[in-house]
Each structure stands twice: as C-alpha cells, then as structure tokens.
PDB file of N, CA, C, O and CB in Angstrom:
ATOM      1  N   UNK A   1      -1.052 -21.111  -4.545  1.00  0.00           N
ATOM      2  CA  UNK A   1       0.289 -20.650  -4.857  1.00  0.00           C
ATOM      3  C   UNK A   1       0.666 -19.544  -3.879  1.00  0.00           C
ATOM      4  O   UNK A   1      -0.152 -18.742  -3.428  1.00  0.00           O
ATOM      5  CB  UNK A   1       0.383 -20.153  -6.325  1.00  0.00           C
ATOM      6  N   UNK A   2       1.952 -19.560  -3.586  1.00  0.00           N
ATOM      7  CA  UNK A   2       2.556 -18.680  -2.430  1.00  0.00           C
ATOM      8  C   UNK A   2       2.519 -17.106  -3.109  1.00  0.00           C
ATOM      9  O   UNK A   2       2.848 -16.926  -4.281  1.00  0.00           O
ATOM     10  CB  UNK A   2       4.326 -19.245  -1.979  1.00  0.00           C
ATOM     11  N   UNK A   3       2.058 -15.956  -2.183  1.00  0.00           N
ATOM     12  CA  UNK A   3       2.538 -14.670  -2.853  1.00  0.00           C
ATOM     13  C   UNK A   3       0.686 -14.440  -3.542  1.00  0.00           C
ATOM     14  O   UNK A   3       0.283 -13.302  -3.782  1.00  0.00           O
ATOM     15  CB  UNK A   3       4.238 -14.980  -4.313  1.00  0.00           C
ATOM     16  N   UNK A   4       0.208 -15.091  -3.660  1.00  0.00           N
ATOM     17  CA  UNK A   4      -1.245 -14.670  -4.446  1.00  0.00           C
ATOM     18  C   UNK A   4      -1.770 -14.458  -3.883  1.00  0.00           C
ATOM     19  O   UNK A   4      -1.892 -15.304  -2.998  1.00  0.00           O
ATOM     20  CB  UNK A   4      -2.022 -15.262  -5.146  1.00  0.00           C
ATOM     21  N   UNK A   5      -2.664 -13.142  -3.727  1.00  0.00           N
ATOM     22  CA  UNK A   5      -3.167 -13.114  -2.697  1.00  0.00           C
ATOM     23  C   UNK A   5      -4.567 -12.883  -2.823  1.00  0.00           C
ATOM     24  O   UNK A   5      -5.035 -12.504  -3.898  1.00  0.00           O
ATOM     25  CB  UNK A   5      -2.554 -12.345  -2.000  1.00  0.00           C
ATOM     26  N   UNK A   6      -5.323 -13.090  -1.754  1.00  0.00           N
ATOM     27  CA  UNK A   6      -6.940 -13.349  -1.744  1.00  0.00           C
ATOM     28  C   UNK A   6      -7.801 -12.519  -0.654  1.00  0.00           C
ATOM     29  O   UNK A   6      -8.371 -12.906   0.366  1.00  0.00           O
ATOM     30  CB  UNK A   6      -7.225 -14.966  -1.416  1.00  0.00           C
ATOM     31  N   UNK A   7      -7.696 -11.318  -1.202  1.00  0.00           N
ATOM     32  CA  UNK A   7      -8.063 -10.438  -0.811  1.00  0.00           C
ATOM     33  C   UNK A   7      -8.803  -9.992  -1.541  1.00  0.00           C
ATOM     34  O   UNK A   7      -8.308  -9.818  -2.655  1.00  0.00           O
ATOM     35  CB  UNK A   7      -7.395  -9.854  -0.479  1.00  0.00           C
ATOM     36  N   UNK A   8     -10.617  -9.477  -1.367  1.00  0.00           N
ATOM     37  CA  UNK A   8     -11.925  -8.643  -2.349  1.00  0.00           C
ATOM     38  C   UNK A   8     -11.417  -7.586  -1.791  1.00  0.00           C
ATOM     39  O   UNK A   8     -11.192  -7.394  -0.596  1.00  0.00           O
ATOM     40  CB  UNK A   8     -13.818  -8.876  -2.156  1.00  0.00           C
ATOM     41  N   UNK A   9     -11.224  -6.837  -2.768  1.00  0.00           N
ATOM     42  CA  UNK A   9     -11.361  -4.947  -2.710  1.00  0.00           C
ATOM     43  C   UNK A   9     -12.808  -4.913  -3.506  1.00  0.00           C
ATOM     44  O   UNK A   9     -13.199  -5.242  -4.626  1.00  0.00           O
ATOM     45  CB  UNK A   9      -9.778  -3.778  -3.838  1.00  0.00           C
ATOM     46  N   UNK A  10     -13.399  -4.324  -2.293  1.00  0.00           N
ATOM     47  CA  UNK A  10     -14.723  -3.902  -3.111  1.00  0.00           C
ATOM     48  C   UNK A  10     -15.108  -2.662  -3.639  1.00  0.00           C
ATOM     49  O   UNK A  10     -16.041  -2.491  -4.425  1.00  0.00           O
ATOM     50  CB  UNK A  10     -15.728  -4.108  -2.428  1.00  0.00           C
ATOM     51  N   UNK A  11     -14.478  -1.934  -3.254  1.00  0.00           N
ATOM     52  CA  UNK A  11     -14.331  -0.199  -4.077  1.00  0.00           C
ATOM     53  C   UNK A  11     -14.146  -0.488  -6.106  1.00  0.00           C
ATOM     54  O   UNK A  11     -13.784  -1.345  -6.912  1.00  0.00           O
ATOM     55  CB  UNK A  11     -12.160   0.858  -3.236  1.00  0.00           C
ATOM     56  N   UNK A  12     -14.364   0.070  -6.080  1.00  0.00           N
ATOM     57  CA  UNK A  12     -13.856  -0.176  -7.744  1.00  0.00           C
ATOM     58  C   UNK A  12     -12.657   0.826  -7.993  1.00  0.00           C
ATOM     59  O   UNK A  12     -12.588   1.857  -7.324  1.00  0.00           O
ATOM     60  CB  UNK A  12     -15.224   0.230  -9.023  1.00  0.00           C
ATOM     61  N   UNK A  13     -11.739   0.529  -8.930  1.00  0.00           N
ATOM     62  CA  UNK A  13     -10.993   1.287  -9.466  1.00  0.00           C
ATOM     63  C   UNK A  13     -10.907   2.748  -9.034  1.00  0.00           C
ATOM     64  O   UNK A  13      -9.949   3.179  -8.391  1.00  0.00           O
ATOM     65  CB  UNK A  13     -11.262   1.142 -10.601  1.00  0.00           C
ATOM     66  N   UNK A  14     -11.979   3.515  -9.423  1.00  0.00           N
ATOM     67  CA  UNK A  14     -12.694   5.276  -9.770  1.00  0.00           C
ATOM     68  C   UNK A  14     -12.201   5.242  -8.893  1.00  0.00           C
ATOM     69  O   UNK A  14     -11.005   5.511  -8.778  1.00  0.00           O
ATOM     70  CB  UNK A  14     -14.260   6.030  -9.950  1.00  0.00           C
ATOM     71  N   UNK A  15     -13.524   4.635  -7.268  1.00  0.00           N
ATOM     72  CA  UNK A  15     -13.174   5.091  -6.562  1.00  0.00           C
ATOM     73  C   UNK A  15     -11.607   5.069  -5.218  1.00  0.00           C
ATOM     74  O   UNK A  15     -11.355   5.777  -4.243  1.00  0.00           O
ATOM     75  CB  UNK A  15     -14.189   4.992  -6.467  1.00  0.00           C
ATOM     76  N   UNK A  16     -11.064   4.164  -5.709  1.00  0.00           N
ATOM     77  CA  UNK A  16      -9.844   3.697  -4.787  1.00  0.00           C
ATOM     78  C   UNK A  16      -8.600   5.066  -5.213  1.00  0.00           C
ATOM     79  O   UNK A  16      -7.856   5.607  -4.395  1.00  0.00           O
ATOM     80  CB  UNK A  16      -9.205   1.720  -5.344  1.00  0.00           C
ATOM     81  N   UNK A  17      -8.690   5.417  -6.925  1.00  0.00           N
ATOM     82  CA  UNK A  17      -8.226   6.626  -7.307  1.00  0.00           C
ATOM     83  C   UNK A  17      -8.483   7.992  -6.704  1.00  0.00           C
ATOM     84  O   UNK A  17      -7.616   8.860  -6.601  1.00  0.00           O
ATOM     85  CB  UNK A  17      -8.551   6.680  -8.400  1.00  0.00           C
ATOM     86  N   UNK A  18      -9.988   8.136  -6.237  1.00  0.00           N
ATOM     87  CA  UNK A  18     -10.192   9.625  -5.473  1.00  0.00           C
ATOM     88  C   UNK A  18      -9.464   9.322  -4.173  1.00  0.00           C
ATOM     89  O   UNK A  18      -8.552   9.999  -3.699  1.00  0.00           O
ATOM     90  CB  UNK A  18     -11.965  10.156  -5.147  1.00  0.00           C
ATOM     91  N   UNK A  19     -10.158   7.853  -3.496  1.00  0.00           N
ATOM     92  CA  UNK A  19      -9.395   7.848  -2.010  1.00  0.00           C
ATOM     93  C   UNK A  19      -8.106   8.690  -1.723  1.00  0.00           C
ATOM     94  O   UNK A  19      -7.835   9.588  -0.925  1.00  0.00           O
ATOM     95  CB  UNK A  19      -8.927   6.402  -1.699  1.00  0.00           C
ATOM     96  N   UNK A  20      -7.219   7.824  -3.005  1.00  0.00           N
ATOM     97  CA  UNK A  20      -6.001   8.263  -3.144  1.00  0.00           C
ATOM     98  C   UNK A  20      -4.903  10.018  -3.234  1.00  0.00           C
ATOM     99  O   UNK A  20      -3.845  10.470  -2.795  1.00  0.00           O
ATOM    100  CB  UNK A  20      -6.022   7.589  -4.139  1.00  0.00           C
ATOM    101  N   UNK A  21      -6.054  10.430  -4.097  1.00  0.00           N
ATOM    102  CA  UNK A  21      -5.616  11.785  -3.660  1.00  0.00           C
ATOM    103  C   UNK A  21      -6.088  12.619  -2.698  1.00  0.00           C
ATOM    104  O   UNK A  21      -5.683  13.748  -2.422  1.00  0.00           O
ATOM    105  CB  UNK A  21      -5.658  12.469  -4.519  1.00  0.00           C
ATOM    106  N   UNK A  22      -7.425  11.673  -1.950  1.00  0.00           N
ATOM    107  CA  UNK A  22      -7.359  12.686  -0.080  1.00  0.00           C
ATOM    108  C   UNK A  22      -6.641  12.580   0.479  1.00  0.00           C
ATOM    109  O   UNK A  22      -6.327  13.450   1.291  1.00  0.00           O
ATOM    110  CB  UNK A  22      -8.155  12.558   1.106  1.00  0.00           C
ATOM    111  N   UNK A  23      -5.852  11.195   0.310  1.00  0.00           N
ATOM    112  CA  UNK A  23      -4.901  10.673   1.426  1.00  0.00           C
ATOM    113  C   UNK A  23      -3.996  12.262   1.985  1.00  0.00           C
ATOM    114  O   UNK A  23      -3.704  13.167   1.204  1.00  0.00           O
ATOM    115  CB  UNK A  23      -3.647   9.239   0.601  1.00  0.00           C
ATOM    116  N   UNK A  24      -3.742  12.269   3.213  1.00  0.00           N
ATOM    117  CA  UNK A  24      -2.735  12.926   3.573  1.00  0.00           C
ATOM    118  C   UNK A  24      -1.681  12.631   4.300  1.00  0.00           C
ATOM    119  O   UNK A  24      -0.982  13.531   4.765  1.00  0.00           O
ATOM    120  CB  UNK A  24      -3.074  13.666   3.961  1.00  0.00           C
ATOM    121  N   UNK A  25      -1.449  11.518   4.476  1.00  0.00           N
ATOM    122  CA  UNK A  25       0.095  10.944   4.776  1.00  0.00           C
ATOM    123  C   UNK A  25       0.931   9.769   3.823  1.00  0.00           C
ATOM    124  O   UNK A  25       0.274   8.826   3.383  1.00  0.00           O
ATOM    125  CB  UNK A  25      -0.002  10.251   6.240  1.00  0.00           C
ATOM    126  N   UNK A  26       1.773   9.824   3.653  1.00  0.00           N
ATOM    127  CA  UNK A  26       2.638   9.068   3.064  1.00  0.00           C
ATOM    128  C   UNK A  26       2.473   7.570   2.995  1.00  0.00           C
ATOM    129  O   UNK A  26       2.658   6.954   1.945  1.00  0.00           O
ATOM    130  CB  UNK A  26       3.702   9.357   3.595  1.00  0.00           C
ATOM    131  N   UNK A  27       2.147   7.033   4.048  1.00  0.00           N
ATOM    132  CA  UNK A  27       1.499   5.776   4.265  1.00  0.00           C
ATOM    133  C   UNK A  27       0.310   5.389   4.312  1.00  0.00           C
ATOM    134  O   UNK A  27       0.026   4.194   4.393  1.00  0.00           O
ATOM    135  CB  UNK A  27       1.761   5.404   5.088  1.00  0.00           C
ATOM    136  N   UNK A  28      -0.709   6.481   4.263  1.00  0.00           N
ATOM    137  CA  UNK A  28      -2.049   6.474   3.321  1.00  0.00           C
ATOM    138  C   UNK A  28      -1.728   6.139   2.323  1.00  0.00           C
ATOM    139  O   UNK A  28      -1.763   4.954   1.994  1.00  0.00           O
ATOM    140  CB  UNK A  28      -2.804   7.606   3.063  1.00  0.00           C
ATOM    141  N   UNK A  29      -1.241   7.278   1.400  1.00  0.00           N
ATOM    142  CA  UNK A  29      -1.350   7.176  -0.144  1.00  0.00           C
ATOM    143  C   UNK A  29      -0.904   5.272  -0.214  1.00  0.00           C
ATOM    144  O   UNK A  29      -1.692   4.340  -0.380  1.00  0.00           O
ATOM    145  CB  UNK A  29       0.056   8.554  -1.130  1.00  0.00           C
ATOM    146  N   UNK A  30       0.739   5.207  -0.003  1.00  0.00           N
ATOM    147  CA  UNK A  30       0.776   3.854  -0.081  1.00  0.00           C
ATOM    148  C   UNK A  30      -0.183   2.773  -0.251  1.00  0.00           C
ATOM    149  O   UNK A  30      -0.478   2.270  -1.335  1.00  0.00           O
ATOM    150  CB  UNK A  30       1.233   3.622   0.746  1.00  0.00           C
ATOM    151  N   UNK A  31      -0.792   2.350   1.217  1.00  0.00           N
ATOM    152  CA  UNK A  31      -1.455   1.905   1.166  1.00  0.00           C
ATOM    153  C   UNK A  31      -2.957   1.578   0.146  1.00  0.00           C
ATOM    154  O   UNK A  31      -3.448   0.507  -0.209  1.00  0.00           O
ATOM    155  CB  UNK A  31      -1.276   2.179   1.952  1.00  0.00           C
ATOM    156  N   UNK A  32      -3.255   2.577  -0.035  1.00  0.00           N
ATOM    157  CA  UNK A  32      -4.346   2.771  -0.900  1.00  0.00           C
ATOM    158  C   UNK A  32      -3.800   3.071  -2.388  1.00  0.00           C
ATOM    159  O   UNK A  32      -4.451   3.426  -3.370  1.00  0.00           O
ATOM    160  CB  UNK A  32      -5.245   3.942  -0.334  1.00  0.00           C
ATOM    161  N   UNK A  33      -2.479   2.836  -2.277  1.00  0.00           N
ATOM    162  CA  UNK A  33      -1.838   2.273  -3.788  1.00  0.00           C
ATOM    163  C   UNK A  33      -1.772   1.291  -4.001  1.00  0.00           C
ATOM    164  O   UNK A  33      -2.093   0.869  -5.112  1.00  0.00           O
ATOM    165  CB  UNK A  33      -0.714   2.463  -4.185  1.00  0.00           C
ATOM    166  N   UNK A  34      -1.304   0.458  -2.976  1.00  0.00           N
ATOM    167  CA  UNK A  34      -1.328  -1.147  -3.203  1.00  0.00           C
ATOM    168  C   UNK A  34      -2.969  -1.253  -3.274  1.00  0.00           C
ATOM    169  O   UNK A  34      -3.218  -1.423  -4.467  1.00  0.00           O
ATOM    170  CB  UNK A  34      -0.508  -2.217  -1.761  1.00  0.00           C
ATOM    171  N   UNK A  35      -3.913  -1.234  -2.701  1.00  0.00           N
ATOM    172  CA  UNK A  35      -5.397  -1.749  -3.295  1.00  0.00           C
ATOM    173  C   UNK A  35      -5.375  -1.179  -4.680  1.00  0.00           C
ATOM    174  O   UNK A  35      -5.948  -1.860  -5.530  1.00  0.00           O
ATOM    175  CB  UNK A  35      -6.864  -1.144  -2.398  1.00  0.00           C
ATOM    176  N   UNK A  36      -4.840  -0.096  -5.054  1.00  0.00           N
ATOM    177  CA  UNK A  36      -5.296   0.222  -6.415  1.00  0.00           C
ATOM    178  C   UNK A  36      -4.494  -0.385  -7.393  1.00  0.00           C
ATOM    179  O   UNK A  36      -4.871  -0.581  -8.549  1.00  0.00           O
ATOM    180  CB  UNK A  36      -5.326   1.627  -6.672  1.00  0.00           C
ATOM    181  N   UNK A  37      -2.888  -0.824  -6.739  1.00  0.00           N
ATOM    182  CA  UNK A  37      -2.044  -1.852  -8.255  1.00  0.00           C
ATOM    183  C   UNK A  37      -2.911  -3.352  -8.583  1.00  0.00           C
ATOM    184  O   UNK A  37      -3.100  -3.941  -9.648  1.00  0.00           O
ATOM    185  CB  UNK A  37       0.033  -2.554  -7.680  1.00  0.00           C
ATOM    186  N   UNK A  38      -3.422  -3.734  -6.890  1.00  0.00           N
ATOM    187  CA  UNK A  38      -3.738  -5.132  -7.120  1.00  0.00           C
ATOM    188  C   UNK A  38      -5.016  -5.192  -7.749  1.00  0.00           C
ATOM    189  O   UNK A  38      -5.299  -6.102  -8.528  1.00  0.00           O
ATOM    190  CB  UNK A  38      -3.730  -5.950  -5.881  1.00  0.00           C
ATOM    191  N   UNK A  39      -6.013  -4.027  -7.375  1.00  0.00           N
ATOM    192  CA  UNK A  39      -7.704  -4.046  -8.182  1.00  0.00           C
ATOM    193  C   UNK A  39      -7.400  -4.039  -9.779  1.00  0.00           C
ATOM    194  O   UNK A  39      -7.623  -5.032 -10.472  1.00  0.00           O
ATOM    195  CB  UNK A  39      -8.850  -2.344  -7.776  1.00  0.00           C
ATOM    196  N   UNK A  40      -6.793  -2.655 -10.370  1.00  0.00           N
ATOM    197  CA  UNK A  40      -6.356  -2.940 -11.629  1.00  0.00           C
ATOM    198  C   UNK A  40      -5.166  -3.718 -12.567  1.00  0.00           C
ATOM    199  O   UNK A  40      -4.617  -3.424 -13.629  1.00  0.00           O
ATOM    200  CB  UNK A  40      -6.336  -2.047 -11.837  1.00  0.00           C
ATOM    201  N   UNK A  41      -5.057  -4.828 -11.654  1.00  0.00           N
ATOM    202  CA  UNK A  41      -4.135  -6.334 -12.403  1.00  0.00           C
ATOM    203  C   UNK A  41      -3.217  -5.249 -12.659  1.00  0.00           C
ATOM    204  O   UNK A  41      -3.274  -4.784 -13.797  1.00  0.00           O
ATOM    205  CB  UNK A  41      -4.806  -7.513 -14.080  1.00  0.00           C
ATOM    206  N   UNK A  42      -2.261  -4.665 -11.742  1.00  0.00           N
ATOM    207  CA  UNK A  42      -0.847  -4.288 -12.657  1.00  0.00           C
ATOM    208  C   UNK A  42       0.049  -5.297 -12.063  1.00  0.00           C
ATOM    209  O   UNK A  42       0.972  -5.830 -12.678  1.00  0.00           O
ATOM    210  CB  UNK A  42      -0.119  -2.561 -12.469  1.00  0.00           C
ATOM    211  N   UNK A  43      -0.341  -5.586 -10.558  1.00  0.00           N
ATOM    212  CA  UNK A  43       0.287  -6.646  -9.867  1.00  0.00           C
ATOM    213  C   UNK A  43      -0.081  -7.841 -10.085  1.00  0.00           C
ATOM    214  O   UNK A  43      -0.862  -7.984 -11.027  1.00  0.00           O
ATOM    215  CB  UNK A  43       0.227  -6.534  -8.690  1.00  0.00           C
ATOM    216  N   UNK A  44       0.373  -9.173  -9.255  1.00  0.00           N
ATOM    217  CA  UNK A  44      -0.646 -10.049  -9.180  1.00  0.00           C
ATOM    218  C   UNK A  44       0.221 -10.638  -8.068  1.00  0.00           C
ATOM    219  O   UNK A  44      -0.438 -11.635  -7.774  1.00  0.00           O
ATOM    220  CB  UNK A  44      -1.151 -10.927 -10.531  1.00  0.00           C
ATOM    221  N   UNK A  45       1.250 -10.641  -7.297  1.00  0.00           N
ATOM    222  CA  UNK A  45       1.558 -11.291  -5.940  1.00  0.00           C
ATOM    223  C   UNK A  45       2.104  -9.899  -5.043  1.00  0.00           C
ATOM    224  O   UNK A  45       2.299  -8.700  -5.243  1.00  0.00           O
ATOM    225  CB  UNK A  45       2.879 -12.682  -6.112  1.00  0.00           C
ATOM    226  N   UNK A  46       2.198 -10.800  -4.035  1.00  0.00           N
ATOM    227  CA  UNK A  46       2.344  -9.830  -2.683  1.00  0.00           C
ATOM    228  C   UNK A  46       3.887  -9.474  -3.079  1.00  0.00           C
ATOM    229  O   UNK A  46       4.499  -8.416  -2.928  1.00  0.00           O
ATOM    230  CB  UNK A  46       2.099 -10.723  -0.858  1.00  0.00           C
ATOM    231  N   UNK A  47       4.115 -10.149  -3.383  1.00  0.00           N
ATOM    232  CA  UNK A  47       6.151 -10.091  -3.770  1.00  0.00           C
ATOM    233  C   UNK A  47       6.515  -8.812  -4.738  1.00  0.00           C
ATOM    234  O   UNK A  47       7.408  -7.990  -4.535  1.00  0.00           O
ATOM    235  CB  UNK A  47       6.855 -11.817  -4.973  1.00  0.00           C
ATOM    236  N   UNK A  48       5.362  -8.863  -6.124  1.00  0.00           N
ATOM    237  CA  UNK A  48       5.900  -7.912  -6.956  1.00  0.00           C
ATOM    238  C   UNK A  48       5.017  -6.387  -6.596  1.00  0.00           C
ATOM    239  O   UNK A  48       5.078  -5.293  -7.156  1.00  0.00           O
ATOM    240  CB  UNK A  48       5.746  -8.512  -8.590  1.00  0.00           C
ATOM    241  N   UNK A  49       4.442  -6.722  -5.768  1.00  0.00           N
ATOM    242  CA  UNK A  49       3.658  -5.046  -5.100  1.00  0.00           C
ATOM    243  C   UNK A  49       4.697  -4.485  -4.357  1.00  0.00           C
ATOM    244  O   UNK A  49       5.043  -3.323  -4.573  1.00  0.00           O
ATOM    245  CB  UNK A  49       2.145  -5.141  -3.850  1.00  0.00           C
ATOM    246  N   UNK A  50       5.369  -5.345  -3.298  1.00  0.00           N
ATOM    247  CA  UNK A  50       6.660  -5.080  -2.701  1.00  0.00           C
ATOM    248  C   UNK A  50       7.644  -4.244  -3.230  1.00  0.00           C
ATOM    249  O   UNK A  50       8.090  -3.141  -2.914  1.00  0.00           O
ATOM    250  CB  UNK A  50       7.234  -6.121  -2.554  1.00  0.00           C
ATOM    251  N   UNK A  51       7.890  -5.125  -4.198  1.00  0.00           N
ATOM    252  CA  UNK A  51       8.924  -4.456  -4.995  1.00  0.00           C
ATOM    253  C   UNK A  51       8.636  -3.443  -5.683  1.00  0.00           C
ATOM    254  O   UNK A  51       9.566  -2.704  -6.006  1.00  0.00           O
ATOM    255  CB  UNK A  51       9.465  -5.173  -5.800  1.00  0.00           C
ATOM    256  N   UNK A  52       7.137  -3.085  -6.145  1.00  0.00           N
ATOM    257  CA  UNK A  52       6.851  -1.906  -7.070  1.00  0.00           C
ATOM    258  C   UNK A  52       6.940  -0.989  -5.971  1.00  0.00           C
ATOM    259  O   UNK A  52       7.761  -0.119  -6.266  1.00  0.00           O
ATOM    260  CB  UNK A  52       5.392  -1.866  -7.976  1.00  0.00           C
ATOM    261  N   UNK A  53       6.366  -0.773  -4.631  1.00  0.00           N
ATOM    262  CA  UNK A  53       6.089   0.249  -3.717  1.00  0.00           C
ATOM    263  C   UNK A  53       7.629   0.175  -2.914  1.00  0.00           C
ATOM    264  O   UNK A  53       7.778   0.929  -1.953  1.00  0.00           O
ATOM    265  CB  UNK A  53       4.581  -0.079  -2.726  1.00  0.00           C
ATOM    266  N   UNK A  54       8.431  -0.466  -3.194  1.00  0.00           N
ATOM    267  CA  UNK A  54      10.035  -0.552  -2.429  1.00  0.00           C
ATOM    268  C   UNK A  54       9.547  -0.590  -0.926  1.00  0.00           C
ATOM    269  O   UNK A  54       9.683   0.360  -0.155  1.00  0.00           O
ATOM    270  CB  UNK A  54      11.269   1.042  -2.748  1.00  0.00           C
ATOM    271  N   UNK A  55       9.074  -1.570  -0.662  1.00  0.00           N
ATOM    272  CA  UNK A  55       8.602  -2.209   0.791  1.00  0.00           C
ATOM    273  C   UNK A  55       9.266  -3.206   0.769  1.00  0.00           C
ATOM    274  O   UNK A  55      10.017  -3.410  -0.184  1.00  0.00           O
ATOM    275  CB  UNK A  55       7.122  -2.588   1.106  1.00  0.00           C
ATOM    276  N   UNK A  56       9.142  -4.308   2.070  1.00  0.00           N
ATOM    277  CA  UNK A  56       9.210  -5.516   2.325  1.00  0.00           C
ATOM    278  C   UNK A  56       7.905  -6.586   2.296  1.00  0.00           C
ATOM    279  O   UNK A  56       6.813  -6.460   2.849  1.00  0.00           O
ATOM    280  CB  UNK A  56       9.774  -5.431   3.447  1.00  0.00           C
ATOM    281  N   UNK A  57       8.216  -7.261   1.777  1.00  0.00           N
ATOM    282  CA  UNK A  57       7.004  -8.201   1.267  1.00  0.00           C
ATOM    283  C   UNK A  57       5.954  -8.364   2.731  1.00  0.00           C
ATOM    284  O   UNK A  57       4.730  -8.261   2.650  1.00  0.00           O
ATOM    285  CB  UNK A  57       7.734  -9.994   0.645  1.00  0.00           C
ATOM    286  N   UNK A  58       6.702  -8.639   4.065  1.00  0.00           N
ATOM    287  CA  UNK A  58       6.253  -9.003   4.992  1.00  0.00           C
ATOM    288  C   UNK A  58       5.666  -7.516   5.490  1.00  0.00           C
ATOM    289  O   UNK A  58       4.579  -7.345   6.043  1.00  0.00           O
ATOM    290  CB  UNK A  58       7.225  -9.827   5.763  1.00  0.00           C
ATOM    291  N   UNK A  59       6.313  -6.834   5.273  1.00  0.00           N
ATOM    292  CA  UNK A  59       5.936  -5.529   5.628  1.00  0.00           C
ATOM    293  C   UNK A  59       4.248  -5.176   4.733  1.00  0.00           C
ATOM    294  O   UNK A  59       3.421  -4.568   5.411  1.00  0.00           O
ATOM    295  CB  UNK A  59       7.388  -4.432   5.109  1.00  0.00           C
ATOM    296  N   UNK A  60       3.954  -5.467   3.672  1.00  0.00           N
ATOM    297  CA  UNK A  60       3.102  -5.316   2.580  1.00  0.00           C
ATOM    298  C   UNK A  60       1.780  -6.454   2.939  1.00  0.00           C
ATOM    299  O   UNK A  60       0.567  -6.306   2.788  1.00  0.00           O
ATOM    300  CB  UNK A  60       4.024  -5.634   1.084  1.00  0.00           C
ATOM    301  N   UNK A  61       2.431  -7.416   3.377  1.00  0.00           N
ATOM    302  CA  UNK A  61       1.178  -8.265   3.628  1.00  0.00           C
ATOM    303  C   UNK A  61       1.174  -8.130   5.266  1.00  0.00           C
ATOM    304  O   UNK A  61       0.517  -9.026   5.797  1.00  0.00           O
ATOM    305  CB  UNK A  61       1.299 -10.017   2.986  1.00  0.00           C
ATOM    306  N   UNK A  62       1.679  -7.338   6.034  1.00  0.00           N
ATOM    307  CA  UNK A  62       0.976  -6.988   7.167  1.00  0.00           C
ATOM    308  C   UNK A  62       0.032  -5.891   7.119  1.00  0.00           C
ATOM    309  O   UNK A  62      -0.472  -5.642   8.214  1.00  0.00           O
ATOM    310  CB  UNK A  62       1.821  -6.739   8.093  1.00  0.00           C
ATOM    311  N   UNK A  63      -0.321  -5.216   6.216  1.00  0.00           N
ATOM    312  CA  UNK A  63      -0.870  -4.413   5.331  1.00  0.00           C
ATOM    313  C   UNK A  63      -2.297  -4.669   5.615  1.00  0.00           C
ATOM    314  O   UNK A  63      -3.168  -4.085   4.971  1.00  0.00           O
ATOM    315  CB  UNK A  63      -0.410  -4.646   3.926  1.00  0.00           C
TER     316      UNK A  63
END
C-alpha cells in the first residue's frame, strides 16, 4: 500500500525521546520526531506524519 512505510527504527521509544531533547536545531528535533510518531504508532503513513509535522509528504520521505 502507497504511503506505508518500511522503515526499522531500532532505538526504542526511551531512547528516540532523550535524542530528542539534545537536538539543537529545528530540523533535528523534527526529524527525530517523525522516528518517534512512527516508532510509537501515532502515525502509520508517510502522508499523515506530513501533515502532523506541516511538511510536504515528499519533503518527509526524503527524510
């Protein structure tokens, strides 16, 4: 199915959360938000991560 995506994050949860608050740029944090919506199932396609982080889908799966 289009938009699903198949990507292993192997960090767990905990740790994708600490990553997150070292981050120090804006597009860190991002980034290492989207691994953390899609590890803990809040997402489940590339489309609605997009839209949660107000990106472009293409923009998100160049990611």
């Amino acid at each position: 199915m289009a938009g699903i995506t198949k990507v292993e994050i192997l960090e767990s949860a905990e740790e994708l959360h600490n990553l997150l608050r070292q981050q120090k740029t804006a597009l860190g944090k991002e980034r290492i938000q989207a691994l953390y919506l899609l590890k803990t199932g809040q997402v489940k396609t590339i489309q609605d991560l997009a839209v949660m982080l107000g990106r472009g889908r293409v923009t998100v799966q160049r990611w």
